[in-house]
N, C-alpha and C positions, 0 to 999 in steps of 0.2 A: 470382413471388409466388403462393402459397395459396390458397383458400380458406377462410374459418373454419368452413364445414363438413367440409372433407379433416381440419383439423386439430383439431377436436371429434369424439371419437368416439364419446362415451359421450353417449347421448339426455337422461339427465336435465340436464347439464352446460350441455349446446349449448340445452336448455330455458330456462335462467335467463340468458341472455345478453339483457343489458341496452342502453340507450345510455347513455355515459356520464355523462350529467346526470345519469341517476337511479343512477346507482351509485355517484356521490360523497356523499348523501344518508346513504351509510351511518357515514361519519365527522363526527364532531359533536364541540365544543368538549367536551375536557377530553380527550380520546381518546387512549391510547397506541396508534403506528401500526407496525408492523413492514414493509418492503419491500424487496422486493430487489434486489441491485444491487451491485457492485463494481466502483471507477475506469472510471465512467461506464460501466459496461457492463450487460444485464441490468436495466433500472431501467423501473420504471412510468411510461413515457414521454407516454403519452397519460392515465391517470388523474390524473396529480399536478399538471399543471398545470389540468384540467379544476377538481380539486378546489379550488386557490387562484382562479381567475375565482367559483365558486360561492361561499366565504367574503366573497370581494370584496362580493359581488353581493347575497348574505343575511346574512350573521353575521361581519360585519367584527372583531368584538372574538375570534373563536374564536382559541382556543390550543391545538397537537396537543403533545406527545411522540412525536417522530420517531426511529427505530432502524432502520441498514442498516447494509450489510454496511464498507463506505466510502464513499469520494466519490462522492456523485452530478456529474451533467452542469449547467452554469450554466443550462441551458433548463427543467429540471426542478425543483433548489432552491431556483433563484434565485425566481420566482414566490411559492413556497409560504414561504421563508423570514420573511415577516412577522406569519405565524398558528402559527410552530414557538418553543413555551417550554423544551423541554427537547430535548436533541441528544445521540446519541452514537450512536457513537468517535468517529469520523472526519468530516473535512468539507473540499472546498476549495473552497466558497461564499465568493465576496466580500463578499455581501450580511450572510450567515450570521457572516460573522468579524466586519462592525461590529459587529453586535445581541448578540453573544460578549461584545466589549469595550466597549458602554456600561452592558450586566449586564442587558440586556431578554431574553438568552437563555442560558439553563442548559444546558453544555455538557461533556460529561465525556468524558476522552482515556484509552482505554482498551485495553490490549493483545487483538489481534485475538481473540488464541485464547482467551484469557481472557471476550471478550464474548461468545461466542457461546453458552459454556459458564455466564456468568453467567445470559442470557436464558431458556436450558434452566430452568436452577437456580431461577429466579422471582428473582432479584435487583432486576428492574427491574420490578416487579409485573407486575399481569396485560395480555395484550395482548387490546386493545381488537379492535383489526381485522389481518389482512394481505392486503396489497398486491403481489402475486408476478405477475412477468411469465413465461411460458411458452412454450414452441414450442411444444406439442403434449397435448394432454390425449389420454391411452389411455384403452381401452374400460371398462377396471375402476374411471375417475374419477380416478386415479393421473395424473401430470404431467412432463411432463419440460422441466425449465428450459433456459435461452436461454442466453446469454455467459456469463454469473458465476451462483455458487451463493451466497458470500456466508455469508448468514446464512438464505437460503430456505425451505431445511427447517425448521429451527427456526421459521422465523416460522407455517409452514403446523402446525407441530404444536404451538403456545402458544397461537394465535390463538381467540377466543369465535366471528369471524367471519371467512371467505377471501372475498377478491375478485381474482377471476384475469386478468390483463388475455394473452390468446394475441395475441401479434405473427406477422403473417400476413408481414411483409416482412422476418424474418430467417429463412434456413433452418433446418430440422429436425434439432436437435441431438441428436438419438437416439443412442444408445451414446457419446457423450461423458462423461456424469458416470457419479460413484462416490459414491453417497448412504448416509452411517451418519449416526445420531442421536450423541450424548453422552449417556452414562451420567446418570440424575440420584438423588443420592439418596437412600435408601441401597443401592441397588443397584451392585452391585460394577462397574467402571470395569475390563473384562478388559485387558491388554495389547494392543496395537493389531496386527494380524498381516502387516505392512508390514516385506518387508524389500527391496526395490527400487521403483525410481520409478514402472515399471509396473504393480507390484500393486493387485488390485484387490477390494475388502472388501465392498463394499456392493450397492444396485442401481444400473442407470441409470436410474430414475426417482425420484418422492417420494410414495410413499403416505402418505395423510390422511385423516383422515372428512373425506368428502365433504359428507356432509349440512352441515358448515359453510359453505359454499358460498352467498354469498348472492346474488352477481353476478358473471357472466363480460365482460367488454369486449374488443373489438376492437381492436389498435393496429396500426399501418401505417409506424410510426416506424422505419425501423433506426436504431442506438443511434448517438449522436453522434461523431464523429471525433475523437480527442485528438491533440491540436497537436505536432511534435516539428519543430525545429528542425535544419538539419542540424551533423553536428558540428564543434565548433571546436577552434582549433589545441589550447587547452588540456584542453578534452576527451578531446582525441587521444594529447597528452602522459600525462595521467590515465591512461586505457586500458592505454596501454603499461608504465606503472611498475606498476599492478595485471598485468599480466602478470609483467611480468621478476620480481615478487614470486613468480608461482605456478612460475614456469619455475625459480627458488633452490628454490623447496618439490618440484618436481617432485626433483630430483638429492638434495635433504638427505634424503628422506622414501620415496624412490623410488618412483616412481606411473607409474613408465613413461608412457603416453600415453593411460591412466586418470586425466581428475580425479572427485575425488571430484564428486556432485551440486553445480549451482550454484543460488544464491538471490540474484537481481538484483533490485534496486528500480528504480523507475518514473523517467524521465525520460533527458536526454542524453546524462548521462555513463553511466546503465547502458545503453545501446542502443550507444553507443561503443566501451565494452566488451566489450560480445556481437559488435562489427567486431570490433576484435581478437582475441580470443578465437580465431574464428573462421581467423585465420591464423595461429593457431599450430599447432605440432607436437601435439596434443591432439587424441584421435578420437573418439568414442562418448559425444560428450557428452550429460551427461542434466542436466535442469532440473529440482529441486526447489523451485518459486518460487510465488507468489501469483501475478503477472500475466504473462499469456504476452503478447509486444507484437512490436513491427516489427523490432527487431534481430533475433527469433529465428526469423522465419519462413525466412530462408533455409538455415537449418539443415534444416527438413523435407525439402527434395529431395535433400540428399548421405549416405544411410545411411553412410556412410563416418566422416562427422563425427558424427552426430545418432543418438542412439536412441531417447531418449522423454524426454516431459518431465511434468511435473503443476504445477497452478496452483488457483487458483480463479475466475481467469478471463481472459477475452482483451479484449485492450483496443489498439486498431488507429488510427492515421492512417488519410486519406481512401484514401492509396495501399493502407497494410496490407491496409483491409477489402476493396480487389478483389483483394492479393495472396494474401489466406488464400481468399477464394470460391473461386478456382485451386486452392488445395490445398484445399479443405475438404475430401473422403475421405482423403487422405493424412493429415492433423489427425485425422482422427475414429479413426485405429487408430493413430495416432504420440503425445495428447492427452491427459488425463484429466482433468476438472475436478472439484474437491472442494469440502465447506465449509469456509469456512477454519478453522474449529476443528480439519480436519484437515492442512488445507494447512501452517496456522501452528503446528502439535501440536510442542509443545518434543521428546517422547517419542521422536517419527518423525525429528526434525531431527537430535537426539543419534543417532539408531541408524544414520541414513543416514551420518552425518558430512558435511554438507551445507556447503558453502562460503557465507558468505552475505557479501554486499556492499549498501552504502547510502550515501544523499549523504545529509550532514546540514546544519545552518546553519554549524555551527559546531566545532571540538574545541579543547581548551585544551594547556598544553604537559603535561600530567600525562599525559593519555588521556580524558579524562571527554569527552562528547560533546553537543551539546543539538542533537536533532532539532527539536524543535516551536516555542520561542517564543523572538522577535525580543527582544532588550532583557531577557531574561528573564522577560517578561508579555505577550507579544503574540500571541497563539496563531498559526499559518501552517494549519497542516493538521491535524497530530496527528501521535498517534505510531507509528499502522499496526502494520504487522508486523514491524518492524524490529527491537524490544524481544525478540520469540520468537524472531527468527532469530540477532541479534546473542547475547544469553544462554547459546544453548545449541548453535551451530553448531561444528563443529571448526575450523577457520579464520575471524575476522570480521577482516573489512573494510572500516575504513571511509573513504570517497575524498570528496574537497571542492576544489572551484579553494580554491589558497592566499588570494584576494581578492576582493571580493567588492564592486563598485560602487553607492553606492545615489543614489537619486535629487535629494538634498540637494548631490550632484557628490562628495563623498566617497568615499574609495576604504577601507574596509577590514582588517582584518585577517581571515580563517576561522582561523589560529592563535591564541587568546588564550592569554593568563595562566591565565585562568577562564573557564569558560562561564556565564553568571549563569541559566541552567536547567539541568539534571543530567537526560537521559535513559538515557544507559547512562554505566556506572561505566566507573573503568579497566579493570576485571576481567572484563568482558566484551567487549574490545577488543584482537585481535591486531595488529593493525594498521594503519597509518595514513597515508594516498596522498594527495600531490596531484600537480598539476604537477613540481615539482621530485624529487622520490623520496618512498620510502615509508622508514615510521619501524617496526621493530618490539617489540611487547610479548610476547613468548614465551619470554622466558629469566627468570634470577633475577637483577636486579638491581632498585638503587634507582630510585624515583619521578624522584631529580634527575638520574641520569643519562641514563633513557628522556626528560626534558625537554631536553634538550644535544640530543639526538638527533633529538627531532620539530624545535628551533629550527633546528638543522643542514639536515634533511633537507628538510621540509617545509614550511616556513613560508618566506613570500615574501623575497627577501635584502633588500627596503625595511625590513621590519619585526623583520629578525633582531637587531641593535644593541640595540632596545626591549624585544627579549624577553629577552635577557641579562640585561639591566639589571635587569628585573622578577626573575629569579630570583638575581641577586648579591645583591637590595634584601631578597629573602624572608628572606635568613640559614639556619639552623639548622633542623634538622628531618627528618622523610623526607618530607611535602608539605607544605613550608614556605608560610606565607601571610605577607605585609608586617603588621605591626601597627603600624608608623606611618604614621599617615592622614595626615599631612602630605606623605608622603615619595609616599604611596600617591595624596594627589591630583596632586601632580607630576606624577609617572608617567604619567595621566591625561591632563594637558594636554601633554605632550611627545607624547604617543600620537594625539590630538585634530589635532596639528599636522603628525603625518608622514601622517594620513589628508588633511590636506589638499595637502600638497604632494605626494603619489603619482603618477609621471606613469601620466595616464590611457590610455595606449596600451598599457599592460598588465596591464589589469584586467579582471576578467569584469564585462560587461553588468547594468548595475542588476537588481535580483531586486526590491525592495524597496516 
C-alpha cells in the first residue's frame, strides 16, 4: 500500500485533501452527482457511503441525481440509495430496484455509449459535483484513474465541482488507460483512428481544470469482489454449442485460427465461455469487450492464445483480484482501459468486426430479445452495453439456459412466444444458444421458419409441444400473433401448468 503523499504529486492538490466529513458537505439536496465506477469497479468507495451516514444524520429528506458509468457495488449504493431521486443507466441495487418500482425513484435505461455521449452533450443538465476515484494524481494536477473509466472523464470535464477521492490500497494504474473526450457540438465528431484492439488514441491520464478541485479524500478500500459461481453443467453445455457455432463460422467464413475480436458479458456463462474458448483450436485471441473478468485472465500468460484486449474495466472475484496483482505488469502492456463511449463506440465495434455475446432473461421464437425486465415491467439491471454491441457487431450472440427456475417452485420457459419487453429486435440477432443447440438468423428466410428452428433447436424439449401449438394457433402471417384471446388465454394456462409440472432436476437455479 501507498502513501497518499507518494501518490499526490502536485502540492496544490495534496493541499486540499480533506477528511471525509467535511468533503461530503460539498453535495446537498437537489444536486446532480457524477461518479465513477463500472461493475463494481473504480467506484467512490469510501465518499458515498460517508456521504449517506451524513444525509442520515442532517438532511434526511435530501434527494441526489446520481450518474455512473454502471453498477455500483451493494456496499456503496445500497446506503445512498434512499436520498437518489433520479438514476441512470445502469444499476444492480436491490434497494435501488424497489424504489425503481414503487416510482420513489426516476430511473432511466440507457445505451452505454450513448450515455456517456448524452452527459458530454448537456442532455442530463448541469453537473452539480464529481466524485472520481483515482490511483494517482500527477504533477501537472492531471489524474489517472483506478479499475474503470466508465464515464470519469466526462464527469471531471462537466462537473462546476471535482472531488477526488486517491485510493491508496489499489496499485498504480499508470499506462493502462486510453483517455479521448466525445466531440460535442458542433464541432465535427472526426472518424475514430482505431483500427486494432491495441490502438491507442488518447492519454493515459485525464486532464481537467484543476482549480475545480474542491476536496481530495483518502480511501483505503480495494474495490469489492464480484461473486462468480463455479460452472454448471448447463453452462458448460452453453459454452460449447456458442463454440461449435464459431468452429461452423470458422470453415464457412474461413478465419483460419483468427477470430475476429470478442465482446463477452458479465457473469457465468460468459466466463464459461471464455473456459471454452480457451480450448479450442483459436490462437491470438483479442478482447474487444467492456469488462475484463476472471475467465480471461488466464489468457494473459499464453502469448500463444492471447494478444491484447481492451475493456473499460476490470472486474475480479476474491481469487481474480490476487490472480491479476500476479500479472499486473503483464496487464499493464497486454490491457487498455477506455471510456465506454469508446469501448461501447457502435463505429469501432462495426470496423473491428467484433463478435459480441450476452445472456439475456429471455428470447422469444421470432429473435426478439428482452434483456432488462421480468414480466415485462420489472427492471433487473438495465440494458448496459449489450444494445451497442448486439446492433452493430459482425456476429451477435445471444446464449440463455433454455429454463429458468423461479422462487414461487415454477420452472419456466427462456424461449417464449413473445418477450413482453423488446430490447434487441430480430435484426440484430445472429444467433441463438442454449443448452440444447443454437438456432441461426443469417440467411433469408421467413420469421415462421427461424421460429421451427429456435423451438427445434433451443427451447427446452418440456416446453417444445407448447410452442408449436402457439405458433399453429398464430395462423397467417410472416410474424404472426394469436387474435383470439380466448384461444390465447388457454395457451396461457396449459403454459402455466407445464411450468408447474417441470421436473425440477433440470432446471437452472432460481434467478428470481
Amino acid at each position: 500500500m501507498s502513501t497518499l503523499q507518494e501518490r499526490i504529486e502536485n502540492a496544490e492538490l495534496l493541499a486540499k485533501v480533506v477528511p471525509v466529513e467535511e468533503a461530503v458537505k460539498h453535495v446537498t439536496d437537489g444536486c446532480t452527482v457524477a461518479i465513477s465506477g463500472f461493475t463494481k469497479s473504480g467506484e467512490p468507495k469510501t465518499f458515498f457511503p460517508a456521504l449517506a451516514r451524513h444525509f442520515a444524520a442532517t438532511a434526511p429528506q435530501s434527494r441526489i441525481t446520481l450518474l455512473s458509468g454502471a453498477s455500483l457495488s451493494d456496499d456503496v449504493e445500497g446506503p445512498m440509495a434512499p436520498f437518489i431521486r433520479k438514476r441512470g443507466p445502469y444499476m444492480s441495487s436491490a434497494i435501488s430496484r424497489k424504489l425503481i418500482h414503487s416510482g420513489e425513484m426516476d430511473f432511466t435505461d440507457v445505451h452505454l455509449s450513448a450515455f456517456a455521449r448524452n452527459l458530454m452533450y448537456g442532455f442530463y443538465g448541469e453537473i452539480d459535483v464529481a466524485v472520481v476515484e483515482v490511483s494517482r494524481i500527477r504533477e501537472d494536477g492531471s489524474v489517472v484513474l483506478s479499475s474503470s473509466v466508465g464515464v470519469s472523464a466526462e464527469a471531471l470535464a462537466r462537473a462546476r465541482k471535482v472531488i477526488l477521492e486517491v485510493n491508496t490500497a489499489t496499485p498504480d494504474y499508470t499506462g493502462f488507460h486510453d483517455i479521448v473526450l466525445p466531440a460535442v457540438h458542433p464541432k465535427v465528431g472526426w472518424p475514430l483512428p482505431l483500427v486494432n484492439v491495441r490502438d491507442r488514441i488518447g492519454t493515459p491520464y485525464v486532464e481537467f481544470d484543476r482549480s475545480k478541485v474542491v476536496a481530495v479524500v483518502e480511501s483505503r478500500t480495494p474495490d469489492h469482489p464480484v461473486p462468480f459461481k463455479a460452472a454448471s453443467e448447463t453452462d458448460r453445455r452453453i459454452a460449447q454449442n456458442v463454440i461449435d457455432f464459431l468452429m461452423q463460422c470458422r470453415k464457412q467464413f474461413d478465419w483460419g485460427k483468427r477470430l475476429p475480436p470478442i465482446q463477452s458479458g458479465v457473469g457465468n456463462v460468459a466466463n464459461a465461455i471464455i473456459g471454452e474458448l480457451y480450448a479450442s483450436p483459436f490462437q491470438k485471441i483479442r478482447f474487444w469487450t467492456e469488462v475484463f473478468q476472471d475467465g480471461m485472465l488466464r489468457y494473459v500468460e499464453d502469448d500463444a492464445k492471447f494478444e491484447n484486449a481492451s475493456a473499460t474495466a476490470v472486474s475480479f472475484s476474491a481469487e481474480g483480484r490476487r490472480r491479476f496483482m500476479e500479472l499486473f505488469e503483464r496487464c499493464r502492456d497486454k490491457l487498455v482501459l477506455r471510456p465506454m463511449w469508446l469501448s461501447n463506440s457502435p463505429e469501432i465495434i462495426s470496423r473491428l468486426f467484433v463478435i459480441a455475446m450476452n445472456t439475456p432473461i429471455e428470447v422469444d421464437i421470432y429473435g426478439h430479445v428482452n434483456s432488462t425486465h421480468i414480466d415485462g415491467s420489472r427492471i433487473v439491471n438495465g440494458l448496459g452495453g449489450s444494445g451497442d454491441f448486439f446492433r452493430n457487431a459482425y456476429l451477435s450472440i445471444v446464449h440463455t439456459p433454455s429454463t429458468r427456475r423461479l422462487k414461487d417452485g415454477r420452472t419456466v420457459s427462456c424461449v417464449m412466444p413473445y418477450v413482453r419487453h423488446i430490447d434487441h429486435t430480430e435484426h440484430d440477432i445472429k444467433c441463438v444458444v442454449t443448452e440444447h443447440g443454437y438456432a441461426l438468423n443469417m440467411d433469408i428466410r421467413s420469421p415462421k421458419r427461424r421460429a421451427v428452428d429456435i423451438i427445434e433447436k433451443c427451447a427446452h424439449p418440456h416446453f417444445r409441444p407448447l410452442l408449436h401449438a402457439y405458433l399453429d394457433m398464430a395462423g397467417a402471417g410472416d410474424e404472426p400473433r394469436p387474435t383470439d384471446m380466448k384461444a390465447l388465454e388457454g395457451w396461457w394456462k396449459d403454459y402455466d401448468a407445464a411450468c408447474r409440472s417441470f421436473p425440477q432436476s433440470g432446471s437452472t437455479p432460481a434467478a428470481e
